[in-house]
C-alpha positions in Angstrom: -5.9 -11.2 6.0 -9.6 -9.6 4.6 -7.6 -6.5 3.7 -9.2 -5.3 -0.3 -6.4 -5.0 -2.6 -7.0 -1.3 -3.1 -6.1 -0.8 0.5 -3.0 -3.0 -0.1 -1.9 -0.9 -3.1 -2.5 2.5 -1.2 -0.3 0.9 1.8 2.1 -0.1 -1.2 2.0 3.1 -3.0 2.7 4.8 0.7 5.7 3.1 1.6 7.5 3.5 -1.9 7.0 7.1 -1.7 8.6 6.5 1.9 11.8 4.9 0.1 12.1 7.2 -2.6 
């Protein structure tokens, strides 16, 4: 779990686009 939190919000930002 080394993931940057900038990758973590882009993943984040991704999959809410995918629910909306």
């Amino acid at each position: 779990m080394s993931k940057p939190r900038l990758q973590v919000s882009a993943d984040v930002s991704t999959i809410k686009s995918q629910l909306r």
